[in-house]
TILOMAR-696540 format. One record per residue (C-alpha): residue in one letter; x, y, z. Coordinates in steps of 0.2 Angstrom, whole numbers, padded with zeros to 4 digits, always signed. Each point is the difference from the previous one (the first is absolute). Example, Ala and Ser with C-alpha at 12.3 -4.5 7.8 and 13.67 -1.06 7.14 Angstrom:
! TILOMAR-696540
A+0062-0022+0039 S+0006+0017-0003 
END
This chain:
! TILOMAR-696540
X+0606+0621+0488 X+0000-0006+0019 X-0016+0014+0004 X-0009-0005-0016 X+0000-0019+0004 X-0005+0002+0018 X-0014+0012-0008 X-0006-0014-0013 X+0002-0012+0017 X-0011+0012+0010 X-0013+0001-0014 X-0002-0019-0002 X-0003-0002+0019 X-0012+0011+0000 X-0010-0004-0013 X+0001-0018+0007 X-0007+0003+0015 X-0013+0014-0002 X-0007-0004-0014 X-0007-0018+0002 X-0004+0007+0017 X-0009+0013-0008 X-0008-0013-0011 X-0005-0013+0013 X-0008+0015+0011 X-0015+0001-0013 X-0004-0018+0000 X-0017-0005+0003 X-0002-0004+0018 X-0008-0018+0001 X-0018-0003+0003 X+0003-0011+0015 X+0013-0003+0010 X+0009-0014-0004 X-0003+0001-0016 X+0016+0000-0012 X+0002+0016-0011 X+0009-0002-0014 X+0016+0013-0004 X+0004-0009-0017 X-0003+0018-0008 X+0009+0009+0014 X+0016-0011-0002 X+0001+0002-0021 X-0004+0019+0003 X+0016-0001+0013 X+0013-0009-0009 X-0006+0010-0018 X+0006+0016+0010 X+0016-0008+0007 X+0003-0004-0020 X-0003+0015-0005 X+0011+0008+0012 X+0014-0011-0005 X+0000+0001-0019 X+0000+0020+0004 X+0014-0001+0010 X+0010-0011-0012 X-0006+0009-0013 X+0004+0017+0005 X+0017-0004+0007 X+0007-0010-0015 X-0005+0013-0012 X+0009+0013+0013 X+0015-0008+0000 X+0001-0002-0020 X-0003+0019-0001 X+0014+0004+0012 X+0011-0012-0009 X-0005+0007-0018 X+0000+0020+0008 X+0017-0004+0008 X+0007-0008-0018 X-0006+0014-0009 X+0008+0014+0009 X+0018-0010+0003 X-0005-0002-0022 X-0002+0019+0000 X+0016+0003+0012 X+0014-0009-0013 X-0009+0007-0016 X-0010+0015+0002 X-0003+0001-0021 X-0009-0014+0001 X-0013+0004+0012 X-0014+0004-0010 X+0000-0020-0008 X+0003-0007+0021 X-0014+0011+0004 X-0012-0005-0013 X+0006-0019+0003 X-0002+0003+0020 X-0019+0007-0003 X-0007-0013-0009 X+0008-0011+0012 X-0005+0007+0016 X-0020+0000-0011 X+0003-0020-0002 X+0006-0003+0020 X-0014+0011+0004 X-0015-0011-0013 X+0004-0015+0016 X+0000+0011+0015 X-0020+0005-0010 X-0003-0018-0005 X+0000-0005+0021 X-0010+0014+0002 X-0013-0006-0013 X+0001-0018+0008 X-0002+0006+0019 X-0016+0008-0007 X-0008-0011-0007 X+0004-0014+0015 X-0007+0017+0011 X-0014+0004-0011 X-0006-0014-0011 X+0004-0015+0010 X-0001-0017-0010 X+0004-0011+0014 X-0020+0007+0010 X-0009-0009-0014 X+0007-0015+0007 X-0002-0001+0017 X-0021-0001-0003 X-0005+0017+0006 
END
């Protein structure tokens, strides 16, 4: 649990500083000096990938957790009664397919805030 957290913790620094760096190194260099630029684009592009990278952690790890927690039920289910396993195993699949429909549903989200931004149209360019 401790080397995934520090994992998820690695990832979210490091898309919080490389990728608006990333961003902000293809911005238009002013016409003259002294002239403002403005990074409004650059900054929503930033904080959209720092969203995304925190609705897939939390996504994935809460959906981790209710797996191991419904895996480890199952097979302690399966240890007292072992007639019963083929109705715990049916039970345990369709609920494993339901804790995995959110871990899919942060997915879809992160790709449309990646892909289809609807906060651009707003910002005017």
């Amino acid at each position: 649990m401790r080397k995934t957290l520090s994992c998820v913790i690695l990832s979210l620094i490091f898309v919080t500083v490389l990728a608006p760096l990333a961003i902000a190194a293809a911005a238009p260099v002013p016409a003259a000096p002294g002239e403002p630029v403005d990074y409004t684009k650059a900054i929503v592009i930033g904080c959209s990938l720092l969203a995304v990278g925190i609705a897939m952690g939390f996504g994935t790890i809460g959906t981790g957790v209710g797996m191991g927690n419904g895996l480890s039920g199952a097979t302690n289910a399966v240890g007292r009664n072992p007639e019963a396993q083929g109705k715990i195993l049916l039970t345990m699949m369709v609920g494993l397919a339901m804790i995995e429909s959110l871990a899919i549903y942060a997915l879809v989200i992160a790709l449309i805030v990646l892909y289809a931004n609807p906060l651009i149209k707003f910002i005017g360019m």
